[in-house]
MIMAR-939274 format. One record per residue: y, x, z of N, C-alpha, C, CB in turn; residue number from 1. Coordinates in Angstrom, 2 decimals, m for minus. Each point is the difference from the previous one (the first is absolute). Last residue first. Glycine has a CB too. Example, Ala and Ser with C-alpha at 12.3 -4.5 7.8 and 13.67 -1.06 7.14 Angstrom:
{rec {m2.25, 12.85, 7.08}, {1.19, 0.82, 0.06}, {1.09, m0.77, 0.73}, {m0.63, 1.18, m2.15}, 2}
{rec {m5.09, m0.89, 2.08}, {1.19, m0.89, 0.00}, {1.20, 0.90, 0.00}, {m1.17, m1.89, 1.25}, 1}
***
This chain:
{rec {m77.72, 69.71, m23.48}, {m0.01, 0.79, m1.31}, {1.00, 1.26, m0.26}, {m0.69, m2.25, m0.82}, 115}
{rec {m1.59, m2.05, 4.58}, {0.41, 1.66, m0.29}, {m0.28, 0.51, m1.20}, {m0.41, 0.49, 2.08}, 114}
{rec {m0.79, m5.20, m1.09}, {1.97, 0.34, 0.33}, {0.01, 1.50, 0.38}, {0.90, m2.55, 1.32}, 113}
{rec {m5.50, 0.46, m2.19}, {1.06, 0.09, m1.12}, {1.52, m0.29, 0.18}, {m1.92, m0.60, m1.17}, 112}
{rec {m1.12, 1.10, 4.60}, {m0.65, 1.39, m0.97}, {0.81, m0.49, m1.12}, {m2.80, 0.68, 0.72}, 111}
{rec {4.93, m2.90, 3.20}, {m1.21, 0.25, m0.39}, {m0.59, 0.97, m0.95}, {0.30, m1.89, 0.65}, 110}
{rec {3.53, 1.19, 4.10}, {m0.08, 0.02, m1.71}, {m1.36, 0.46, m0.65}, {2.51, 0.62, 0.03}, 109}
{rec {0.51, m3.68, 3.77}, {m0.96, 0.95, 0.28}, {m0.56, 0.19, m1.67}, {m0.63, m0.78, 2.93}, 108}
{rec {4.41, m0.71, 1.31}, {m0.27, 0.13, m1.54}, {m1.26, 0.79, m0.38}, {2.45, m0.07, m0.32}, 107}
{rec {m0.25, m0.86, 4.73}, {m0.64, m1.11, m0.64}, {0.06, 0.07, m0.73}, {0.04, m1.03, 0.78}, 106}
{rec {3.74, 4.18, m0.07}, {m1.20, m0.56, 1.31}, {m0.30, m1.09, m0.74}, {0.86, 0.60, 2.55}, 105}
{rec {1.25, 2.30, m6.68}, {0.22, m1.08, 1.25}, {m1.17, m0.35, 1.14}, {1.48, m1.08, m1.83}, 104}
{rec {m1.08, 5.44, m1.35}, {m0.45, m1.13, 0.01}, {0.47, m0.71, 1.26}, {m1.80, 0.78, m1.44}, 103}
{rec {2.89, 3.98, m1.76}, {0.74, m1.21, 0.76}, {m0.57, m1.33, 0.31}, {1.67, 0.98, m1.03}, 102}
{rec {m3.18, 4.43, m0.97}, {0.02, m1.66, 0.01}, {0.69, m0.48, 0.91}, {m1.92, m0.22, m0.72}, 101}
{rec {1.04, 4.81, 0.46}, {1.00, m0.14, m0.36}, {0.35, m1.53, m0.24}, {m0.26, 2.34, m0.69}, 100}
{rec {m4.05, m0.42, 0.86}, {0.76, 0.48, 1.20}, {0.97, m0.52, m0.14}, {m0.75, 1.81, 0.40}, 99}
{rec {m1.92, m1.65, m3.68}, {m0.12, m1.40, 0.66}, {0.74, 0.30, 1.44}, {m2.49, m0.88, m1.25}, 98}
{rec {1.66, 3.28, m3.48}, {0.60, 0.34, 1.45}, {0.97, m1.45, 0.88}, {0.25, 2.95, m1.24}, 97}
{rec {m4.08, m1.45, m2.09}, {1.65, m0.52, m0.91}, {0.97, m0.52, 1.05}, {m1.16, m1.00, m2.33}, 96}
{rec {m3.54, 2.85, 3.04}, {1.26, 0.85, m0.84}, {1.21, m0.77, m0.48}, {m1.77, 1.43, m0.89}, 95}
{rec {m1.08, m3.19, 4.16}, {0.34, 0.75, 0.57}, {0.64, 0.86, m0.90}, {m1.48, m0.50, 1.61}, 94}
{rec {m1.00, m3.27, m3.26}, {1.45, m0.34, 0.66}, {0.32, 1.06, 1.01}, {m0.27, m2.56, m0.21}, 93}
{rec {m3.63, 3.26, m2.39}, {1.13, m0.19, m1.10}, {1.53, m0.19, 0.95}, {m1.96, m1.42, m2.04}, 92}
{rec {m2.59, 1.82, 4.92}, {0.92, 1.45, m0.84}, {1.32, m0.34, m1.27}, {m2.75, 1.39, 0.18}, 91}
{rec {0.63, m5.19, 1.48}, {0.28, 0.71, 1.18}, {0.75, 1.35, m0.62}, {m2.17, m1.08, 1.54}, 90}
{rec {m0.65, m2.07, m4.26}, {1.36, 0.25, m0.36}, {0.95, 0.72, 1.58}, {m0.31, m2.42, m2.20}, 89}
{rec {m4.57, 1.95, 2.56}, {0.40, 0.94, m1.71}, {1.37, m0.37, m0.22}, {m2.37, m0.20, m1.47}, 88}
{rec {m0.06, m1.57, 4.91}, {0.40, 0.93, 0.25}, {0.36, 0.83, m1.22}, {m1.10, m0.41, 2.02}, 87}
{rec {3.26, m4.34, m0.57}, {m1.71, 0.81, m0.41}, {0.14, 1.37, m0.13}, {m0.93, m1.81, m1.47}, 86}
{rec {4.85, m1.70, 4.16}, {m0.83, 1.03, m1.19}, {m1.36, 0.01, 0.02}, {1.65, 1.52, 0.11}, 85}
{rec {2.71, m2.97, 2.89}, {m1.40, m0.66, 0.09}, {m0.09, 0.31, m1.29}, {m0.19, m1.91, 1.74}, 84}
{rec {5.00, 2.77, 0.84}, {m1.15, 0.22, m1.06}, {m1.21, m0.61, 0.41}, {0.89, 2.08, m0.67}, 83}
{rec {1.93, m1.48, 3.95}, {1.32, m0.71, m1.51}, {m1.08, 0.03, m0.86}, {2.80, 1.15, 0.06}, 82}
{rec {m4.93, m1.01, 4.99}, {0.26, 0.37, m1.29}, {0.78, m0.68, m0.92}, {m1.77, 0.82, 0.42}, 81}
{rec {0.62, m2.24, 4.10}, {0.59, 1.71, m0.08}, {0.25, 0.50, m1.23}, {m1.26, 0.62, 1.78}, 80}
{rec {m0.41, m4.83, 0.38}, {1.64, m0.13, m0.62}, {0.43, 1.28, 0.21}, {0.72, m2.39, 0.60}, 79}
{rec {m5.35, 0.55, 0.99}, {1.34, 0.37, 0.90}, {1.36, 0.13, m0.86}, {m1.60, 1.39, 1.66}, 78}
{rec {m2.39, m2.37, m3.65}, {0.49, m0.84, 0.81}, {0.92, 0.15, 0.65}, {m1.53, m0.45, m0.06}, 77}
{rec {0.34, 4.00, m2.64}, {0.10, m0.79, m0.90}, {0.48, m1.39, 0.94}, {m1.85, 1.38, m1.81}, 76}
{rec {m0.31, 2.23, 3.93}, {1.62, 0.11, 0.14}, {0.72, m0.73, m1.56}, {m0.23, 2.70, 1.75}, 75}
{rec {m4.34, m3.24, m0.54}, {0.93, m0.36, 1.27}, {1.45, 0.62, m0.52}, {m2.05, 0.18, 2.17}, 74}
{rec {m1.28, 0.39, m5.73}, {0.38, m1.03, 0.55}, {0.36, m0.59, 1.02}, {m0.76, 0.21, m1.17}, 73}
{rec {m0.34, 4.79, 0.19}, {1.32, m1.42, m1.12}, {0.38, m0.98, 0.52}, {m0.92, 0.05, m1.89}, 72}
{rec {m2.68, 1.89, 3.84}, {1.02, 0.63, 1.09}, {1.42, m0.38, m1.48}, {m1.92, 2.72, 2.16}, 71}
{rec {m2.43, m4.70, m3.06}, {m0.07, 0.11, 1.93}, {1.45, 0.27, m0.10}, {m2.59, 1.27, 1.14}, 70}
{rec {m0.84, m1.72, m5.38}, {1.69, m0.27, 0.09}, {0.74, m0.42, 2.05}, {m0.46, m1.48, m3.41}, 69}
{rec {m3.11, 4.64, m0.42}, {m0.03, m0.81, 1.73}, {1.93, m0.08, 0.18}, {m3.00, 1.63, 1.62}, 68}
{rec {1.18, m0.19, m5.75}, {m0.75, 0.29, 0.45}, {m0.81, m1.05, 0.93}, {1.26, 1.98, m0.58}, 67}
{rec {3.26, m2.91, m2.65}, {m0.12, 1.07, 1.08}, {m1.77, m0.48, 0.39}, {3.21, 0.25, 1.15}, 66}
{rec {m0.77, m2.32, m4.71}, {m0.44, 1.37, m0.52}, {m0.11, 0.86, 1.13}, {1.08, m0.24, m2.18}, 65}
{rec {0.04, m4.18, 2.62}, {m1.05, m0.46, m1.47}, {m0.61, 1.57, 0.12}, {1.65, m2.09, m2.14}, 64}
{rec {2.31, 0.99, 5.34}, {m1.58, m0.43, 0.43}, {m1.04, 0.45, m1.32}, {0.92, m2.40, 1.61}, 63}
{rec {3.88, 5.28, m1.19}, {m0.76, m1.29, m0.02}, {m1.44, m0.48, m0.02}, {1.80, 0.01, m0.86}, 62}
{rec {1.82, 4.33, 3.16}, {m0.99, m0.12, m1.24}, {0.29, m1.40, m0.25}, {m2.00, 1.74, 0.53}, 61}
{rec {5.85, m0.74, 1.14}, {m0.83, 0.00, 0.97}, {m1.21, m0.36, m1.13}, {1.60, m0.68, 2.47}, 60}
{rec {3.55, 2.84, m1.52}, {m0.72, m0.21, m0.49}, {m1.49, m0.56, 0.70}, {1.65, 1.46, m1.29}, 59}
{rec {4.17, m0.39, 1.86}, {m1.47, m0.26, 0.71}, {m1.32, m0.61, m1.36}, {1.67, m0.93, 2.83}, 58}
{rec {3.85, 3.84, m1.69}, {m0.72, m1.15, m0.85}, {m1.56, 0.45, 0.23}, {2.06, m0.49, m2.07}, 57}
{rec {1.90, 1.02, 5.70}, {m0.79, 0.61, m0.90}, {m0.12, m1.30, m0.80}, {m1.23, 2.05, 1.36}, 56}
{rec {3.69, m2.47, 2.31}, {0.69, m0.32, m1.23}, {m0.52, 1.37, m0.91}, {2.35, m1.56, 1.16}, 55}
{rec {m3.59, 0.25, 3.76}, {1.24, 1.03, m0.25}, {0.22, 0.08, m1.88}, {m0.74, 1.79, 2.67}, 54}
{rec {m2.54, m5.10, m1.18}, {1.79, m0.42, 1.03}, {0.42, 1.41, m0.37}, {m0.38, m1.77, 2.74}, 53}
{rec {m3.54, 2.42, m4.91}, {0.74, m1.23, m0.47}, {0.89, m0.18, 0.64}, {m1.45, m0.95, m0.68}, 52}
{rec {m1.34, 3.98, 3.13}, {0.52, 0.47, m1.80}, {1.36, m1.12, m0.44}, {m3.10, 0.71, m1.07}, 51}
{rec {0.09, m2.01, 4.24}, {1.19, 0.70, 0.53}, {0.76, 0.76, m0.96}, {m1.12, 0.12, 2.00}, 50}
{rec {m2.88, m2.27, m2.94}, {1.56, m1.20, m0.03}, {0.89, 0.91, 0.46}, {m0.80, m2.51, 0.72}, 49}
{rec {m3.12, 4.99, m1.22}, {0.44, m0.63, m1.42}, {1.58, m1.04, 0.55}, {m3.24, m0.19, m1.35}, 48}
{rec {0.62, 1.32, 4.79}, {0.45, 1.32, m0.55}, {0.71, m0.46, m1.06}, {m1.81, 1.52, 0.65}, 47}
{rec {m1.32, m4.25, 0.86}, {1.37, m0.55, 1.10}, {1.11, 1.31, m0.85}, {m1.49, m0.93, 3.34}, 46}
{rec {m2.76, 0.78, m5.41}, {0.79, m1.56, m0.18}, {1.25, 0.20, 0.99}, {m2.36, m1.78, m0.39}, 45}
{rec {m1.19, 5.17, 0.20}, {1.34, 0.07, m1.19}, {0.67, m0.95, m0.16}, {m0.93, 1.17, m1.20}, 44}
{rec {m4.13, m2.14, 4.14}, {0.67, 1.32, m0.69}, {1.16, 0.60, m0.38}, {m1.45, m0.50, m0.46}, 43}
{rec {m1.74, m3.24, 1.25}, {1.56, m0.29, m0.41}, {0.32, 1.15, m0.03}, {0.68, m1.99, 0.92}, 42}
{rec {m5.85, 1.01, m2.36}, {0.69, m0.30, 1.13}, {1.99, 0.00, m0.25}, {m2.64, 1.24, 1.37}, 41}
{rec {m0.47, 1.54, m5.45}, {m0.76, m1.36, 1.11}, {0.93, 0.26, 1.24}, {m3.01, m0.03, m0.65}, 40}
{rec {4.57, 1.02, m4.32}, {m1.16, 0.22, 1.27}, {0.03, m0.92, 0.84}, {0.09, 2.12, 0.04}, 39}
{rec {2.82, m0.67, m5.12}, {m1.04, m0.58, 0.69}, {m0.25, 0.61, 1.14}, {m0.83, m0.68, m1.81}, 38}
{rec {5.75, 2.31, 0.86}, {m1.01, m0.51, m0.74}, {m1.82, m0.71, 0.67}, {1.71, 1.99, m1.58}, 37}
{rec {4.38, m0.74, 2.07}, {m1.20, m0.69, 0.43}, {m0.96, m0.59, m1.16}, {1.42, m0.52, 2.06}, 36}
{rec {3.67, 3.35, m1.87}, {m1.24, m0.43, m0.73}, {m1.30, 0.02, 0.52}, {1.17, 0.64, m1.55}, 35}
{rec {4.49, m0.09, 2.11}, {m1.00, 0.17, 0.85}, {m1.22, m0.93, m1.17}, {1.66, 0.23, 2.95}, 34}
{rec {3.32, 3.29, m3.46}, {m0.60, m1.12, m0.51}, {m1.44, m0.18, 0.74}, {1.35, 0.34, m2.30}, 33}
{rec {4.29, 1.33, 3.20}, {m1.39, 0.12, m0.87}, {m0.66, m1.24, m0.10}, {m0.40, 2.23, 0.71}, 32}
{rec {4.75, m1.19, 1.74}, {m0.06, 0.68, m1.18}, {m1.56, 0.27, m0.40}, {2.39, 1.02, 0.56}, 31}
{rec {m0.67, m3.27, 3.53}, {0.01, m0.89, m1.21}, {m0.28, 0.60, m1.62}, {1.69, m1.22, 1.68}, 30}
{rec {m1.32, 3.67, 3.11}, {1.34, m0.67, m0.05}, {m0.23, m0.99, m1.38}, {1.63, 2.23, 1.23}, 29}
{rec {m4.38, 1.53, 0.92}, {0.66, 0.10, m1.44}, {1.02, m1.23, m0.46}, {m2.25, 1.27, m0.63}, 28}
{rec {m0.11, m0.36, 5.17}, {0.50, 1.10, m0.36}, {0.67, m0.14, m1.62}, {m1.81, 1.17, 1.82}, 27}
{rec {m0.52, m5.06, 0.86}, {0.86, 0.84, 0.79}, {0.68, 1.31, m0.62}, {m1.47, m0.92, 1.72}, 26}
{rec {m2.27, m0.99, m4.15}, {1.25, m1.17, 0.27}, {1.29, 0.68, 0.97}, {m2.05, m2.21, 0.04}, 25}
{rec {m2.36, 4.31, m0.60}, {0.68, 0.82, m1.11}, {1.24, m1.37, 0.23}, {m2.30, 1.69, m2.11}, 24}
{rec {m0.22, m2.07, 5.47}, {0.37, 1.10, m0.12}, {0.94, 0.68, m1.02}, {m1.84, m0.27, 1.05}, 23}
{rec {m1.12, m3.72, m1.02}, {1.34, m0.27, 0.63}, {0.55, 1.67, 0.45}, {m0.77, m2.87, 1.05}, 22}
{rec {m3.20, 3.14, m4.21}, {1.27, m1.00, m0.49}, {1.24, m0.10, 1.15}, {m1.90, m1.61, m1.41}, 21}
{rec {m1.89, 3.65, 2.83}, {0.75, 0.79, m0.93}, {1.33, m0.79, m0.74}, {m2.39, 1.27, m0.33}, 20}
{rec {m0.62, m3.40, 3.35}, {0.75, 1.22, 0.97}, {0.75, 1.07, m0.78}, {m1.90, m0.20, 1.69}, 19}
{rec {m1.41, m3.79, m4.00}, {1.57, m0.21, 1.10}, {0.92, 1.18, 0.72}, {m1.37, m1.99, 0.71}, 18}
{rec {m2.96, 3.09, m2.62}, {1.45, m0.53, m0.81}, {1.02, m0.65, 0.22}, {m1.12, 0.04, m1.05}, 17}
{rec {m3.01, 3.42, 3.45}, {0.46, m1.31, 0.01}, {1.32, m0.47, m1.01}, {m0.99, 0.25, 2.44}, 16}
{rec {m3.28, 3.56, m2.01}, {0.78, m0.07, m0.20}, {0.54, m1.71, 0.10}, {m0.59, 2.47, m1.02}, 15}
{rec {m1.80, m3.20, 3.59}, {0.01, 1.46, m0.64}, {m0.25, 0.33, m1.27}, {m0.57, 0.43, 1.81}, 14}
{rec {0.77, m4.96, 1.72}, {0.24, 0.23, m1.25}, {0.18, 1.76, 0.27}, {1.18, m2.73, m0.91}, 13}
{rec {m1.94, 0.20, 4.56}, {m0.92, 0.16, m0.54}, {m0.12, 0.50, m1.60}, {m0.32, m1.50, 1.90}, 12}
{rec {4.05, 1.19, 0.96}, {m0.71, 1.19, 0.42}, {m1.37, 0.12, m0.75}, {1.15, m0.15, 2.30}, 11}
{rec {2.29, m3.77, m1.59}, {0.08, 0.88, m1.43}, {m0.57, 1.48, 0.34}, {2.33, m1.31, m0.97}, 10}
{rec {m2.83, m1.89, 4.16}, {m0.43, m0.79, m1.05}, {0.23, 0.75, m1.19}, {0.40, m2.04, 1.15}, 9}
{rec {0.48, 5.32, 2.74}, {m0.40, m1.78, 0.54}, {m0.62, m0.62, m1.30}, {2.26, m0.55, 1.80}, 8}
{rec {0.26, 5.47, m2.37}, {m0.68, m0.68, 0.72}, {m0.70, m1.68, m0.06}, {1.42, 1.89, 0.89}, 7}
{rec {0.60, 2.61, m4.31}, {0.41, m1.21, 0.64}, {m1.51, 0.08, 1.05}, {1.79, m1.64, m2.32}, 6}
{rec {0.57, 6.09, 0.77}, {m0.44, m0.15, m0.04}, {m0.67, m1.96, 0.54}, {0.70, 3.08, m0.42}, 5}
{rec {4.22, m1.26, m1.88}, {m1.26, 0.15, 0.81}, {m1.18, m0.22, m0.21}, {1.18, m0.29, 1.06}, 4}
{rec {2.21, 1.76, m3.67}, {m0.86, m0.48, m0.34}, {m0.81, 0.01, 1.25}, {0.40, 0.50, m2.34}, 3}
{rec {4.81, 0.02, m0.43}, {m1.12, 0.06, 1.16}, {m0.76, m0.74, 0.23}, {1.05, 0.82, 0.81}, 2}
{rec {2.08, 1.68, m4.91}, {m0.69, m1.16, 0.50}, {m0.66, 0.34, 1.33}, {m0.36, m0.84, m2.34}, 1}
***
């Protein structure tokens, strides 16, 4: 992975998640998995989709059980996450290897379509 160091609007973020996510998008070609959890501001929202166009599966906490629903919920608007979870079934849909899902663009699956 490469990890610059960012500038301009994503300079203020340190460690930044966008810069890891579209990083890890460029190098693993769709073969994983991106999981945005609570905070404040957008943070992982643009990162997270880039995930998503290279045909990761995208996770993204949900409002009821995140903290600070800031950096979920933009990339919840933005149409980055196949998922929208709580955080207790998050870990369930990473073992039963949600990697391997097939979800149609504009589908979006709730805490009870991962089993």
């Amino acid at each position: 992975l490469s990890l610059p160091w960012p500038t301009g609007e994503r300079g203020r973020h340190r460690p930044s998640v966008d810069v890891f996510f579209e990083s890890a998008a460029r190098c693993w070609n769709g073969a994983l998995i991106g999981v945005l959890l609570t905070g404040m501001g957008s943070d992982g929202a643009a990162g997270l989709s880039a995930l998503r166009a290279a045909g990761a599966f995208t996770i993204a906490q949900d409002r009821s059980t995140s903290v600070v629903w800031g950096m979920p919920r933009v990339a919840v608007e933005m149409g980055a996450a196949v998922a929208i979870l709580p955080i207790d079934r998050i870990g369930e849909a990473l073992l039963h290897g949600a990697a391997s899902l097939s979800v149609p663009p504009g589908r979006l699956l709730s805490g009870g379509d991962v089993s």
